[in-house]
Structure formats: C-alpha cells, structure tokens
N, C-alpha and C positions, 0 to 999 in steps of 0.2 A: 186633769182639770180640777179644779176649785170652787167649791160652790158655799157662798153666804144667804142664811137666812136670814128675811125681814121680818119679824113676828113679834113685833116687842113696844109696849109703849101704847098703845093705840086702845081704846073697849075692852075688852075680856082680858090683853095683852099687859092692861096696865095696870096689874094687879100684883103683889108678890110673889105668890106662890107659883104664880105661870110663868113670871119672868124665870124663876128658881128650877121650876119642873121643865120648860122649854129649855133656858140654855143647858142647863146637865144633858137632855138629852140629845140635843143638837152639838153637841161636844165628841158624848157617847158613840151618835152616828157618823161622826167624821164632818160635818159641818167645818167649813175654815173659819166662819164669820158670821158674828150675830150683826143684824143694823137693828138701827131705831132711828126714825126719822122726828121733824119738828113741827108745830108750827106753836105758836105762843097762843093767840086772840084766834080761836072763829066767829065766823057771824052769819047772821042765819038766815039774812038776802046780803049776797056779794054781787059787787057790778063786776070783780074783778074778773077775768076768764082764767078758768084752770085749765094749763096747756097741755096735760096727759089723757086728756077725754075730750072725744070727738063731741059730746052735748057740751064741754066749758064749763063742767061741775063735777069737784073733789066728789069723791065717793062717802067719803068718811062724815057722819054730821057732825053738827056742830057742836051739838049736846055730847059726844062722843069723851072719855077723858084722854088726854092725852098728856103724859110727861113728857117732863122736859129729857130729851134725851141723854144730856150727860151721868143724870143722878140714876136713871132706871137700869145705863149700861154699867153704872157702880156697882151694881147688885148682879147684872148677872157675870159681872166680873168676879168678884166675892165666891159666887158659886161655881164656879170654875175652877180650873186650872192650865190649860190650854189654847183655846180658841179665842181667835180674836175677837173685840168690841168693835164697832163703829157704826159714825152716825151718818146715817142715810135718809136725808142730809139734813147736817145744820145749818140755816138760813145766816151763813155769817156776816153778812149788813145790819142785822138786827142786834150785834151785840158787840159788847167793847174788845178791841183785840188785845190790850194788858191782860184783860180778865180772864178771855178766853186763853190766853195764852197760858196761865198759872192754870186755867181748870185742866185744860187740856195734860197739860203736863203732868198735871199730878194724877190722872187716871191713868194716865202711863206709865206712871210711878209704881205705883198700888196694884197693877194689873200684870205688872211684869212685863212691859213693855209690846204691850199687845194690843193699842189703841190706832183706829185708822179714823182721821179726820175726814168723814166727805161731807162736803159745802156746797150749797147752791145759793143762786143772789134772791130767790124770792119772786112769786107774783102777785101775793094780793095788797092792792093799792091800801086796802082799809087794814090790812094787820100790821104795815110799817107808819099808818097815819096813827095808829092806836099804842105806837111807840114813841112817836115821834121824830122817829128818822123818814128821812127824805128818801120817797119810790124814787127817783130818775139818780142814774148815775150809780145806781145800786154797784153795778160790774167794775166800775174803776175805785171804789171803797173795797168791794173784797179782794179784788189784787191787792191793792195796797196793805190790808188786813195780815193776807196771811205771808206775803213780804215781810212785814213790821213783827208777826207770831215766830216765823224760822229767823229772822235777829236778836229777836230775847231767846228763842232756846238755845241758840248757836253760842251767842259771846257772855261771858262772863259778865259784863259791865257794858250794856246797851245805850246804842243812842240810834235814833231811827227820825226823817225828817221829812214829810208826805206832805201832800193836801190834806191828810185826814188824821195822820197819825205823827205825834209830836214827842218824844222822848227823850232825854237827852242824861246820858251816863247813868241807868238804874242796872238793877241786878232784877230779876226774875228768876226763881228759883223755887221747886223743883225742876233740874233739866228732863229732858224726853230722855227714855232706857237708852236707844239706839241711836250711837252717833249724835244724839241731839237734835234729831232730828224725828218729828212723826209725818208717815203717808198721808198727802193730802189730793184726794182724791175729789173731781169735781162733776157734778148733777150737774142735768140739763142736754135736750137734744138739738136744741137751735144752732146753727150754722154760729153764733155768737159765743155758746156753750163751746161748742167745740174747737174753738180757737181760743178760748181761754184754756181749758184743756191743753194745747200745743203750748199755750207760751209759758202757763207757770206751775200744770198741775204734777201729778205724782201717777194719778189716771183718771180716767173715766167711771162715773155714777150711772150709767143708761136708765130709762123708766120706761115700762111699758113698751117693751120694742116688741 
C-alpha cells in the first residue's frame, strides 16, 4: 500500500518552513505523496453547502491562508527528491486549461516528473460568482478541460475544438516527464463524481470516507 499526505497549504501549513520541514520529512518516512488542495475566495457566510460535512460547513475558516496549490507544491518539490506532488484537488473550472496546462507541465518538468493532477468541479456558488465563471455545467467544462490539457501535452502542434475550449494549431511546451502524459486523478463522492471517474479519470480523489 501507498499512502499520501495532505498537510500542505492551508494555516500553519502555508508557511515555508513547514512546507520544507513537512515534505523532507514525509519523504524521509516513506510517504508516496504530498497533496495541497484549493480554494481561491472564502467568505464568511456561504449559502453554498459543503458536501464533506454532515452540518454543510468547510471546516477550514475563512480568515485561514490558503495557497495556491501549484506554487506551494513548487517548493515542496524543490525540497525533495523523490516523492510525489499533487493537488488535492484543484478546482479545474475555475481556471483556464492553456494555462493550466503549461503550469502543470512545467512542475512536471522541474519536479522530475512526479506531478499528479487531482481536480474536482467545485461547490461554492459564490467562489465561482467571484470569478466569474458560471456554477452550472461546471462537470462538462472540466471534461472538456482536461481533454483539451492531454492534447496540448500529447501533440507537438495542437488543435482542440469544444464548447469551452478553442485552439487551433499552437505548441505548448514544456511536455509532461512521462509519455506526456500527467495522472489525473478526480475528487468527489457523488454518484455524478464517480462516473466521471469511469469515463475519463486516471483515479479517484475520495474525502472523508
């Protein structure tokens, strides 16, 4: 068995020194995998429901700091040598898939090919209104997301043509270490989660099982 920690990012966690002293030593112990999960906006009455607790409220406040997951697993990449990165999870509706797709890859790069993408669609109404992207429909954008992500790291010279995603003959580059390919692995315990899971993931994220 294989076991990843999630310690990273979050209050006490979002600091450098504990990213640095944490991952070394979760490396040290044979950890396979650090996460750091996301959210961009809290706020401090949410109408949204958090789906991992039986009262319908994140645990985490809102005052809490929280990084952005790509840049905080940059560092405890740096301080390593072995163990994998990955984000548990990144909210990938909430951000552009070109962009992610060059971020992604280039912690792959830099990391020695030891980046695992895990993505969920998101549940608070007010932190995708405070982006501007549109809650409904969140699930057919990140299919299409990370479809459109493994055709820029796959071909040399990409063209991809979606409801959501439009490109037509670019290059993206850095490629991912491995095949070109990075593990995308997907959050969420809904009946809905989990059949996204079957049709297009790499695995499963569970929370709070």
């Amino acid at each position: 068995m294989r076991l990843g920690l999630h310690a990273l990012g979050i209050g006490t966690g979002a600091r450098r020194a504990v990213i640095d002293s944490v991952a070394v030593a979760a490396e040290n112990s044979g950890f396979a995998t650090l996460w750091a999960g996301e959210h961009v906006v809290m706020v401090d009455r949410s109408e949204s429901r958090y789906p991992y607790a039986d009262d319908g409220r994140i645990a985490v406040p809102a005052v809490a700091d929280w990084l952005d997951p790509m840049i905080g697993l940059s560092f405890a990449a740096a301080a390593t040598h072995t163990i994998g990165v990955a984000t548990g999870v990144l909210l990938l509706p909430e951000h552009n898939p070109v962009l992610m797709a060059k971020q992604a890859a280039t912690l792959d790069l830099m990391s020695g090919g030891r980046l695992t993408l895990g993505v969920g669609i998101g549940w608070s109404r007010e932190e995708f209104a405070a982006l501007g992207i549109p809650f409904e429909g969140r699930g057919e954008r990140a299919a299409e997301y990370v479809a459109a992500m493994r055709t820029l790291w796959r071909d040399d010279v990409a063209t991809f043509e979606g409801e959501f995603v439009r490109v037509d003959s670019v290059r993206v580059n850095p490629k991912p270490v491995r095949d070109r390919r990075i593990p995308v692995v997907l959050g969420g315990n809904s009946d809905a989660a989990l059949r996204r899971v079957a049709a297009w993931g790499d695995g499963w994220y569970g929370f709070n099982l």
